[in-house]
C-alpha positions, 0 to 999 in steps of 0.5 A: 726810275729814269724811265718813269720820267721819260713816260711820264714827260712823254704823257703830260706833253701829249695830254696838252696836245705838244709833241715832244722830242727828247735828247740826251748825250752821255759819254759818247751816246745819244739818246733820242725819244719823243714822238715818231712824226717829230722825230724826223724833223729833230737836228741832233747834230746841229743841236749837240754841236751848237750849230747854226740852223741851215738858212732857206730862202724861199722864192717871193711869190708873184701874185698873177696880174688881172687880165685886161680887155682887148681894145677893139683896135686889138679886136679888129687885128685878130679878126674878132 
């Protein structure tokens, strides 16, 4: 009977278009189900332990300065 469960939660997500990742812990064990694309982004320890999720810091990103014509001054330096 819990497999039915498992198959149909599995089957209604999918039908609304989620993926779904499933976690049960039971004496000891850890049972994982769900999609195998999610799977792998799914952190059991941090959620069967209640950790904090890991903070990223990501580098700003520095948008490129517009180019600036050469003065004729500069121009004549070059040789242009």
């Amino acid at each position: 009977m819990n497999r039915i469960h498992v198959k149909f939660i599995k089957w209604l997500s999918n039908k609304f278009g989620y993926k779904i990742a499933m976690l049960k812990a039971v004496k000891g064990t850890i049972i994982i189900e769900g999609d195998m694309e999610l799977l792998k982004y799914v952190d059991t320890s941090g959620y069967f332990f209640k950790k904090e999720p890991i903070k990223r810091t990501f580098p700003k990103s520095v948008e490129p300065e517009s180019v600036k014509k050469l003065t004729s001054e500069q121009l004549k330096e070059i040789g242009l």
